[in-house]
N, C-alpha and C positions, 0 to 999 in steps of 0.2 A: 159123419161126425156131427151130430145134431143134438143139443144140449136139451135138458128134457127139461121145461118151465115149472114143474111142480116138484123137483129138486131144492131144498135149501140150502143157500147160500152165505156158508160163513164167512167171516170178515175175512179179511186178508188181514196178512200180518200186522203187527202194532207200525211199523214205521208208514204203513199205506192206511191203516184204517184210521188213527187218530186225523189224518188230512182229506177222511172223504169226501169234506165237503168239498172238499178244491176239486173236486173232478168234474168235468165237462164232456162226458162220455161223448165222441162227436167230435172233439174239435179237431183233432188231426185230419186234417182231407189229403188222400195222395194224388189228386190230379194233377198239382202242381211241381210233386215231384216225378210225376210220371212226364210232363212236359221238360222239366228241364232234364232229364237224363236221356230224352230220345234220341237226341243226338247221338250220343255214345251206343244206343243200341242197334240205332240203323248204322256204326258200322261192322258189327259183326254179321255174317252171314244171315240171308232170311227166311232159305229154307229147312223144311220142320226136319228135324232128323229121327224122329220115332215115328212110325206109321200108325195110325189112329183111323184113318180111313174120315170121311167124309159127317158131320153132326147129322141126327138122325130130323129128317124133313117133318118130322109130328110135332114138333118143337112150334110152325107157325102156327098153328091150328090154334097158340095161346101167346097174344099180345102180349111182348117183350116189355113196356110199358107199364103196364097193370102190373105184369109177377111182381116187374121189380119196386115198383110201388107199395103192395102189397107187403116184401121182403122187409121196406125201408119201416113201415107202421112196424111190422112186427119186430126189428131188433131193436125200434127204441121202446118196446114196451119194456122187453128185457132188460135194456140196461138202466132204466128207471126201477126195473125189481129190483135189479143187482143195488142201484143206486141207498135204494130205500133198508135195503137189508145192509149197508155200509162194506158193500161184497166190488165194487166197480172202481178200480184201481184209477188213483191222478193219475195226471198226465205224466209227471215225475218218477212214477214208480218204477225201478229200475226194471224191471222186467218187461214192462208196459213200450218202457222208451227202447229197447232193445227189438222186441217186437216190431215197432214199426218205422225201425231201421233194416231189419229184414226183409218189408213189404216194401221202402221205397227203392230197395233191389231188385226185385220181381216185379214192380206192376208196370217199369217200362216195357217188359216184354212181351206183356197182355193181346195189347192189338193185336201181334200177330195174328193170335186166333181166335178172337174175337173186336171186329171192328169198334163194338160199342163198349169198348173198356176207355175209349178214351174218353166219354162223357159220362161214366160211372163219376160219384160222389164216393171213392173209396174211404170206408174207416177201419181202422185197426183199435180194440180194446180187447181189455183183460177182467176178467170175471174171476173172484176168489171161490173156490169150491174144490173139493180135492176130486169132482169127477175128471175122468180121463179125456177129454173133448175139445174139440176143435170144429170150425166152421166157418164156413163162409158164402151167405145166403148171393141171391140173384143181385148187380148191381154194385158188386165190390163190398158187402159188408162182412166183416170179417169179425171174427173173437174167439181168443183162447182162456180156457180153464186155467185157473193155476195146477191146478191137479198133473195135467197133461206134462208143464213144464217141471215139475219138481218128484213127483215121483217117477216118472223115467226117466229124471236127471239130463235130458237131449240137451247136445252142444247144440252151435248155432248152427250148423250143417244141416241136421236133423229136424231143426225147428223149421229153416226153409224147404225139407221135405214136407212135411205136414203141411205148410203154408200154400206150397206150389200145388200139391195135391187137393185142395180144398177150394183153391181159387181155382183151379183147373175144373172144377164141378161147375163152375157161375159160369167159367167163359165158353165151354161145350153147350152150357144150357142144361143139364142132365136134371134140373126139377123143372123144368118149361117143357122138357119131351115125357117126362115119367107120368107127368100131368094132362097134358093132353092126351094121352094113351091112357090114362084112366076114366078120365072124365070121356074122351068119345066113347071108349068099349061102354060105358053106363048111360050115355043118353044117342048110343046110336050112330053120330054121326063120324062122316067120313071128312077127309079132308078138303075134295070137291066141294060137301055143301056148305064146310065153312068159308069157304071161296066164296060160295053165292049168297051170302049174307047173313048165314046164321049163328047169331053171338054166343053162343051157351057157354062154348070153353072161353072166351072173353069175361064173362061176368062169373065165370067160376075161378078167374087169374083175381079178380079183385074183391072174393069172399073168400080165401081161402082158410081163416081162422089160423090154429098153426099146424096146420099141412106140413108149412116150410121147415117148421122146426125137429118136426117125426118123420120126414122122406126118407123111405129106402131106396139105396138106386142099385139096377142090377148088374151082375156080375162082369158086364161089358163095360160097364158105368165105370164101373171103382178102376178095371184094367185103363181104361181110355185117361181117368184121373190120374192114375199112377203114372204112366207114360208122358204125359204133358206136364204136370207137377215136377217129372224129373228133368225134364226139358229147362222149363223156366226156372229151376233153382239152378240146374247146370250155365244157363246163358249168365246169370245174376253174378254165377262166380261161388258157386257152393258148390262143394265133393259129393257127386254121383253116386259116389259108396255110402254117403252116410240114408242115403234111402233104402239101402240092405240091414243095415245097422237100426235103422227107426223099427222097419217090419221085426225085424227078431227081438228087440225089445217087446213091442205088439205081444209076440208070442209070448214071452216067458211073461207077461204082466195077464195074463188072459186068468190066470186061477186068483187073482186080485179081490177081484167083486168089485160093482159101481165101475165098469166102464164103456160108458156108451160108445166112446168112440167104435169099441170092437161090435157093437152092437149092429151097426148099421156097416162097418167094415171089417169084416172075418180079415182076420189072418192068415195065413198057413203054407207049406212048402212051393204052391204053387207058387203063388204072388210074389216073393220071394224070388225064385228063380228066371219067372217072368224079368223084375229088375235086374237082374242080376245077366240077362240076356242083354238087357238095354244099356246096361252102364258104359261100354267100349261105347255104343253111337255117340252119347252126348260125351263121352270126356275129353276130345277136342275144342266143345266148346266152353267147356268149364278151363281148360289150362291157358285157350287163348283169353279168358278175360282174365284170368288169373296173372296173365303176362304182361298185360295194360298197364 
């Protein structure tokens, strides 16, 4: 789900666009709500219940640091485009603040698998444009299309499918490993000699122009997202089912035109039954927060 920068950006509706300027794209940080909810997440169970196997080790060959660095330039360039085209929803905006009520559901349960989510600088905004997309680069930064929320019409169940799946992308790593497997197969190197002090996938984490914005990630990728996305909305206390329900929407929206999301994330029976395999592991953990 990678939003394409040479896209225009029309305003969002009159109640949001007349008060663009009040927006602060950025000011929402979830670290703070990820600290005070940890409580409540360390006590529900901590091991994973979808199998994903192990993040793939091509991942160090490119300074965690630099990507998300890199990440952090590139999505406030965005939301200064969004800003400038009167497309970058206040903080107010009802859609906006529902959003990242969502995400400070989810992003207590980040750590798990990923240790550096708790020093992420998480944001959650909303960009007006009616493409279908969603994302959430290295480092916690996150944003949805209105597109995405209003023409598949997604309850809130569905919106934290997408959200989990998306964040699920940052905290596996899947543009730090897609990346260094690019960049070594092109300059050669293995991951021995960037042990022994060779920077190249380093100084290609911190020139990446927008890489981050155009990644495809492969078919293992988007499965491992799926699976952990339904994890972490199931822990939050979101219905497991509404990630069957998200995918088939996917599908019947796919003869639409203008939707990156499916661009970079096919649809189709597989994937589908894949969740649809998963949903009994996690619905124990969705009824006991549900019971809280």
């Amino acid at each position: 789900m990678r939003p394409c920068p040479t896209t225009p950006l029309p305003a969002l509706p009159q109640e949001a666009g007349c008060r663009c300027c009040a927006a602060r794209g950025g000011a929402w940080q979830g670290r703070r709500a990820f600290l005070l909810a940890a409580a409540g997440a360390a006590a529900l169970p901590a091991a994973a219940q979808v199998d994903v196997g192990a993040a793939s080790g091509m991942r160090r060959l490119v300074p965690a640091e630099q990507l998300e660095t890199s990440a952090t330039q590139q999505y406030s360039q965005l939301l200064a485009q969004a800003k400038a085209q009167r497309a970058l929803a206040p903080d107010d905006h009802p859609q906006l603040v529902k959003l990242r009520a969502i995400a400070r559901r989810l992003i207590p349960f980040a750590m798990q698998w990923n240790g550096r989510a708790a020093q992420w600088r998480w944001e959650v905004n909303l960009i007006g444009s009616k493409e279908i997309n969603a994302f959430c680069m290295p480092g916690g930064k996150i944003a949805f299309y209105t597109g995405i929320l209003d023409r598949l019409q997604l309850t809130d169940d569905e919106i934290a499918m997408v959200m989990g799946h998306e964040v699920a992308h940052a905290l596996r790593e899947h543009a730090r490993s897609r990346i260094a497997k690019s960049q070594a197969t092109s300059i050669g190197l293995s991951l021995g000699a960037q042990l022994l002090g060779l920077g190249e996938l380093g100084n290609a984490a911190a020139n990446l122009g927008t890489q981050l914005l155009t990644l495809k990630y492969s078919r293992g990728d988007e499965t491992d997202a799926d699976l952990v996305g339904l994890e972490l909305a199931a822990r939050a206390g979101y219905d497991p089912q509404a990630a069957v329900s998200l995918w088939r929407k996917m599908g019947e929206a796919t003869g639409n035109g203008g939707i990156g999301f499916l661009s970079t994330h096919p649809t189709g029976p597989d994937r589908i039954r894949e969740l649809e395999q998963n949903v009994p592991k996690v619905q124990g953990l969705y009824q006991q927060t549900r019971a809280r």
